[in-house]
C-alpha positions in Angstrom: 11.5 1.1 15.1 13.0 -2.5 14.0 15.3 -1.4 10.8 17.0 -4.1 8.9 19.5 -4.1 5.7 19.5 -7.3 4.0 22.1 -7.9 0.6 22.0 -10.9 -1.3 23.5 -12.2 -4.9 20.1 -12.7 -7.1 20.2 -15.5 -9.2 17.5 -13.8 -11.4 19.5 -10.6 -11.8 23.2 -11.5 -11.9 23.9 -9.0 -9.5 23.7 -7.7 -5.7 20.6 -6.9 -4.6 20.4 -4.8 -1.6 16.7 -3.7 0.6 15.6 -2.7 3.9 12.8 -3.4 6.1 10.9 -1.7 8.7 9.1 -3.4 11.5 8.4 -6.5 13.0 4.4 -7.2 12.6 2.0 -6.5 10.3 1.0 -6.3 6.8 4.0 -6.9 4.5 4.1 -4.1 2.5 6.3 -4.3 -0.9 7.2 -0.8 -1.5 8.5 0.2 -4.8 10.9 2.9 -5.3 10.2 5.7 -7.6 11.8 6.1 -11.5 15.6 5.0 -10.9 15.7 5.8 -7.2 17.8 4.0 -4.8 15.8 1.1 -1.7 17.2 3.8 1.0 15.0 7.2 -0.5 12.0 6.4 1.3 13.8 6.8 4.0 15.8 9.9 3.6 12.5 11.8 2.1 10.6 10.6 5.3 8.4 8.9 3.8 8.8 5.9 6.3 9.4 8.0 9.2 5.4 9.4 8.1 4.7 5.7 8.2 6.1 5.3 11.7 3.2 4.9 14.1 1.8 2.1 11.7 5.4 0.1 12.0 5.7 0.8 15.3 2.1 -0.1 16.5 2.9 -3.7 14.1 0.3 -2.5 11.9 2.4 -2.6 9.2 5.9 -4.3 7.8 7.6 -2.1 5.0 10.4 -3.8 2.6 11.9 -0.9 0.5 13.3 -2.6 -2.7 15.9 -1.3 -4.9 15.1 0.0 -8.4 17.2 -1.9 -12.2 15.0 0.6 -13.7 18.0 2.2 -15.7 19.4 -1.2 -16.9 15.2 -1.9 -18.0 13.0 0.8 -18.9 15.6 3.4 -18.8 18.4 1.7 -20.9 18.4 3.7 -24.0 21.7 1.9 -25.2 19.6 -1.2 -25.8 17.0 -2.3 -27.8 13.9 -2.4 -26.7 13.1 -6.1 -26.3 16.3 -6.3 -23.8 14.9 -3.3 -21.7 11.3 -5.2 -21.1 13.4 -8.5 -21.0 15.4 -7.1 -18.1 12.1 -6.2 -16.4 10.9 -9.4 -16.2 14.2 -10.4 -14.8 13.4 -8.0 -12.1 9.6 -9.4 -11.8 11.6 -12.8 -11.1 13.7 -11.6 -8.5 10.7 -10.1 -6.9 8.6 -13.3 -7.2 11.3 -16.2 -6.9 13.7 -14.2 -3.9 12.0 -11.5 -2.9 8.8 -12.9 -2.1 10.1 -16.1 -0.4 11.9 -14.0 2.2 9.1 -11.7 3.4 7.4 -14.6 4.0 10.6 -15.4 6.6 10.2 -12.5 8.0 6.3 -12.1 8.4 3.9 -14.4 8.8 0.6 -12.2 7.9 -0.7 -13.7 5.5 -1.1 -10.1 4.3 0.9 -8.9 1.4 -0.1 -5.5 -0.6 2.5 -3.5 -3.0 2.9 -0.1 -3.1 4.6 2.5 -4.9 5.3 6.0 -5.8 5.8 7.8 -9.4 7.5 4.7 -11.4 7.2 2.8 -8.3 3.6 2.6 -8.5 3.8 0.9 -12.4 5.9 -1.9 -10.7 2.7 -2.1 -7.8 0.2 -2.0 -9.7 1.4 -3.9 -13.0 2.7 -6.8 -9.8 -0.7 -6.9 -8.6 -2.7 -7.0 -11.1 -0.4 -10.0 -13.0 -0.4 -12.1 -9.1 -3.7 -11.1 -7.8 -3.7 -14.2 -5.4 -0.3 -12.9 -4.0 -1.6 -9.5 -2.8 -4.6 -8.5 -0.4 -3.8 -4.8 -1.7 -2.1 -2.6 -4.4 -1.1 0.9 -3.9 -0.3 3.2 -6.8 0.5 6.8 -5.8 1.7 9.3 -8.7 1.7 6.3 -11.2 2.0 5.6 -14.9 0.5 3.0 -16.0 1.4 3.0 -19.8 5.3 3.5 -20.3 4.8 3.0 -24.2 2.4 6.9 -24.1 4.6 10.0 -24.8 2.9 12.0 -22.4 4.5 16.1 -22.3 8.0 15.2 -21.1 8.0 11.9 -20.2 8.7 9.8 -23.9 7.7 6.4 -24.9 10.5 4.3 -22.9 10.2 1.7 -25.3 10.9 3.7 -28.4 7.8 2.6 -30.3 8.2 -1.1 -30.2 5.6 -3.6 -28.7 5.0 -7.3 -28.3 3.3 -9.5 -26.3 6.1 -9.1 -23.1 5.6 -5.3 -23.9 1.6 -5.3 -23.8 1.1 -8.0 -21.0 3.0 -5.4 -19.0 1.2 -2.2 -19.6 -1.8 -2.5 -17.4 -3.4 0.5 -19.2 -3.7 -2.0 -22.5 -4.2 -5.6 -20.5 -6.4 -4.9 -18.0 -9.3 -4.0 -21.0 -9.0 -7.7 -22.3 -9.0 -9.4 -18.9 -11.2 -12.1 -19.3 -10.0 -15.0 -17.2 -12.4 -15.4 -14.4 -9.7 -16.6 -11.8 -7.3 -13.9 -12.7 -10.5 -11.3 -12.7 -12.0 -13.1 -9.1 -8.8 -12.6 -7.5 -8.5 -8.8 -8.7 -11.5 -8.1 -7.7 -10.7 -9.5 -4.1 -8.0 -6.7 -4.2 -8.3 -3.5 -2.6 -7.0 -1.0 -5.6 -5.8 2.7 -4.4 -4.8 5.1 -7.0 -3.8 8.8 -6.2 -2.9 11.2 -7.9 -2.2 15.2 -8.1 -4.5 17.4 -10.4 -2.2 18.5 -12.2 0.0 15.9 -13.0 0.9 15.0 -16.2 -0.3 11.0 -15.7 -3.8 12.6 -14.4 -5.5 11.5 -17.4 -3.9 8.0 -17.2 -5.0 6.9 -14.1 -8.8 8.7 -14.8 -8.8 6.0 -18.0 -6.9 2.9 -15.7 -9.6 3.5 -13.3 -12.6 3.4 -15.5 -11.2 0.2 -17.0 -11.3 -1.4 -13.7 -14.6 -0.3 -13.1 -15.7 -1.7 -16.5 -14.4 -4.8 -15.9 -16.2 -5.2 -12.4 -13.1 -4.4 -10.2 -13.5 -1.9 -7.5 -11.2 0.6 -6.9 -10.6 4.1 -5.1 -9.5 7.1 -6.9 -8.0 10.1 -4.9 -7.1 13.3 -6.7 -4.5 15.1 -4.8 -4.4 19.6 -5.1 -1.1 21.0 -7.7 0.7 18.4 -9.4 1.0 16.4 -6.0 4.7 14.5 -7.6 7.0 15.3 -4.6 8.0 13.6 -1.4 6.2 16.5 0.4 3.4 15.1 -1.4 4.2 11.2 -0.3 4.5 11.6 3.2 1.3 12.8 3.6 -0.6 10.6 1.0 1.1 7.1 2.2 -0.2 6.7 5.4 -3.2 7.5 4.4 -3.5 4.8 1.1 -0.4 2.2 2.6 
């Protein structure tokens, strides 16, 4: 299996920026990691090595990016409008460096995002923002609201909300969509959302779901047996969704 490490200074971040990728045809696949993981866990959980025979056969090209999640979302020694302000940061890096060199690497045509846990906000919130970018969005274990205090997992932007705030929550955006190129291209999409029964975000992706449907876009919803949160989970679900 081709296995490349790539590094680069990113302009949008102000900092190194370091991913891998995995094969040498097929659909690019953007793969987000999950909540401040590292671009190498996929790899160490096995979660690419259960996506081997797709790589292998050029069926699919993986890029495993790294996570700023703890310098965005997960920076409680800022205030809130720096966290979501740092996200977007990242959303340029992906767009602006990330972006331009898949396509150097692959010339598909074929782009999709994917992602696990956090990883699947950064999917899905990606696609449904770019919808002309992506033939296909992923989210596996995903939340899809980071301002609901859901059991353990807290509002992770401490009660504040403005416009960069709500235009990233797909869970409040995606009700009031009502541009029909943005909506067209979504509903070109192919939307996969899986998720275990009883995980906490359960009820999230039910309600993410049924907004899609309402507004026309169609979209697969797989619930997973137990809580279903868990690399042993993952290796099994992505090659069957990715």
């Amino acid at each position: 299996m081709k296995r490349e490490y790539h590094k680069w200074f990113s302009h949008s971040l102000q900092r190194d920026m370091e991913l891998l990728f995995f094969g040498h045809s097929g659909r690019a696949v953007i793969f987000f990691p999950t909540r401040m993981a590292r671009f190498y866990d996929y790899e160490n959980w096995g979660i690419i090595g259960s996506l081997s025979q797709q790589i292998e056969n050029g069926e699919i090209q993986v890029f495993c990016l790294d996570s700023i999640d703890g310098e965005s979302f997960y920076n409680d020694g800022v205030f809130p409008s720096v966290r979501i302000d740092r996200h977007l940061q990242y959303e340029k890096y992906i767009l602006d460096e990330v972006m331009p060199f898949i396509g150097q690497q692959n010339n598909s045509g074929y782009v999709e995002t994917a992602g696990c846990s956090m990883g699947a906000y950064h999917a899905i919130n990606l696609a449904m923002k770019y919808p002309w970018l992506f033939k296909k969005a992923v989210g596996i274990s995903g939340r899809y609201d980071l301002t609901d205090n859901i059991g353990d997992f807290k509002d992770l932007l401490s009660g504040f909300h403005n416009d960069e705030v709500y235009f990233n929550m797909p869970a409040q955006y995606i009700a009031n969509l009502n541009d029909d190129r943005l909506l067209t291209a979504v509903r070109n999409m192919e939307i996969i959302l899986a998720v275990g029964e009883t995980d906490p975000f359960l009820s999230g992706n039910q309600h993410l779901s049924t907004l899609l449907w309402e507004k026309g876009i169609p979209n697969q919803f797989h619930t997973w047996e137990s809580n279903a949160h868990r690399p042993h989970y993952w290796r099994k679900m992505a090659p069957m969704y990715i």
